[in-house]
N, C-alpha and C positions, 0 to 999 in steps of 0.2 A: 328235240334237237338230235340229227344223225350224228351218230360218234362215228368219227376216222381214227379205224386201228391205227397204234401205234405212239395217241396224242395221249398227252396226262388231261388230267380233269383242270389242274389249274390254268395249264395253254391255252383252255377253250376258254376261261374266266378272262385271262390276260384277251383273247382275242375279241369276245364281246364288250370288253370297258374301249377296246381302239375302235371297233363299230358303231359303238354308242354314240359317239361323238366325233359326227363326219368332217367336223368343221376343216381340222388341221387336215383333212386328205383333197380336200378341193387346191383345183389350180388356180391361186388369184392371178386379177386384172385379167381375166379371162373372157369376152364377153358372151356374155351368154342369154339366152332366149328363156326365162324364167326362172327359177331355182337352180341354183348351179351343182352340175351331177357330184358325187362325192368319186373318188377313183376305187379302181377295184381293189381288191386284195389280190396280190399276184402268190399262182402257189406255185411250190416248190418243187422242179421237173419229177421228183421223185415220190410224188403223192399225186401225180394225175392217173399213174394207172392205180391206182385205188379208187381215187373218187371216179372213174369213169368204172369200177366195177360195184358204185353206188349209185351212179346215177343213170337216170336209162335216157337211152338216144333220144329220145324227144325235151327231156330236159338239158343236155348237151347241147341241140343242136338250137334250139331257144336261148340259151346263154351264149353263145358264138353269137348269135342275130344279134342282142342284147349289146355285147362287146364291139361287134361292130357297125350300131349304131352310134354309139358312144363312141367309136373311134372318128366317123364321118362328124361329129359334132365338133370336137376337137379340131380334127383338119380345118371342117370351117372356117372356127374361130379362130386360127392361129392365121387361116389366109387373111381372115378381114383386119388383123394385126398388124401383119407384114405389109399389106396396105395401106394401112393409116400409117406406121414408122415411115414407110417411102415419100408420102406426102409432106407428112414433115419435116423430114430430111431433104426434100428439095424444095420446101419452105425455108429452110435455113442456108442452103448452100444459094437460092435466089438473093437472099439478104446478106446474105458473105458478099457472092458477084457483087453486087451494090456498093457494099464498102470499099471494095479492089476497086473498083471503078475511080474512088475520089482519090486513092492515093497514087503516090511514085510507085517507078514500077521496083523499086529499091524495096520502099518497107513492102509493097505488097508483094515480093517475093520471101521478103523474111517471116512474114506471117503464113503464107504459103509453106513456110520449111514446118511449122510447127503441127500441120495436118499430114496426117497419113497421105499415102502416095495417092491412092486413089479417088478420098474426099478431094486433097490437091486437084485433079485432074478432073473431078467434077466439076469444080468452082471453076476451070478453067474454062473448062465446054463453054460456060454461060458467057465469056467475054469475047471478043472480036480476035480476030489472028493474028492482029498487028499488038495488040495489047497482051496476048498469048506470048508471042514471041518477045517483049519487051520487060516480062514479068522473069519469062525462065529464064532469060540471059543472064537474071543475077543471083541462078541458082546455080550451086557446084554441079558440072559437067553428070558425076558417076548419080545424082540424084535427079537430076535433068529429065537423062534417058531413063531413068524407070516411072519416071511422071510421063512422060513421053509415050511410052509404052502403052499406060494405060488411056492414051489421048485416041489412038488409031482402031 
């Protein structure tokens, strides 16, 4: 094992018992294409110029490649995430529409008030103009236009 000046013998104990056991460093619900990577150990701005006057540029520049493969893995899977929430999410605001559909435009404005401005404003996209307009009339005016806002 390279020793970094500066570390005691027991830090580097404490740091292989947290290495040992990658579990708790992964990012759950993550999906991932095999075994799921454990995250780095991030070091401390003040210890890179020392280990880069241990490490020689070829192992440097293989750890950058390394990291940012790992980081492209990540974007990945955080895109195909944020894709499946959106699907969802207009799986649910599609089945909200639906419910607005059978009521008065009384309660479905009061249920309306209970969603943020801009789920609000979703759920509205999905319904007709005349039902649009017959929903927010029995919204107060100053919460109206910021529904409104996000309508345009």
């Amino acid at each position: 094992m390279t020793q970094i000046p500066g570390r005691r013998g027991d830090d580097r104990a404490a740091d292989a018992d947290r290495n040992a056991s990658p579990v708790g460093r992964n990012v759950p619900d993550v999906p991932t294409q095999g075994d799921p990577i454990p995250l780095p150990d991030v070091v401390p701005a003040d210890l890179v110029d020392q280990m880069e006057a241990i490490l020689t540029p070829e192992q440097i520049d293989r750890m950058a490649k390394e990291a940012a493969t790992r980081l492209e893995g990540v974007e990945s899977s955080l895109g195909q995430q944020v894709v499946a929430l959106k699907k969802s999410r207009d799986a649910m605001l599609d089945q909200l529409a639906d419910e607005i559909r059978g009521q008065t435009p009384s309660a479905a404005g009061t249920l309306l008030m209970s969603l943020e401005d801009e789920l609000a404003a979703l759920t509205l996209k999905r319904l007709t103009r005349a039902q649009r307009r017959d929903i927010l009339d029995q919204i107060p005016a100053r919460r109206r236009s910021r529904i409104q806002r996000h309508l345009r």
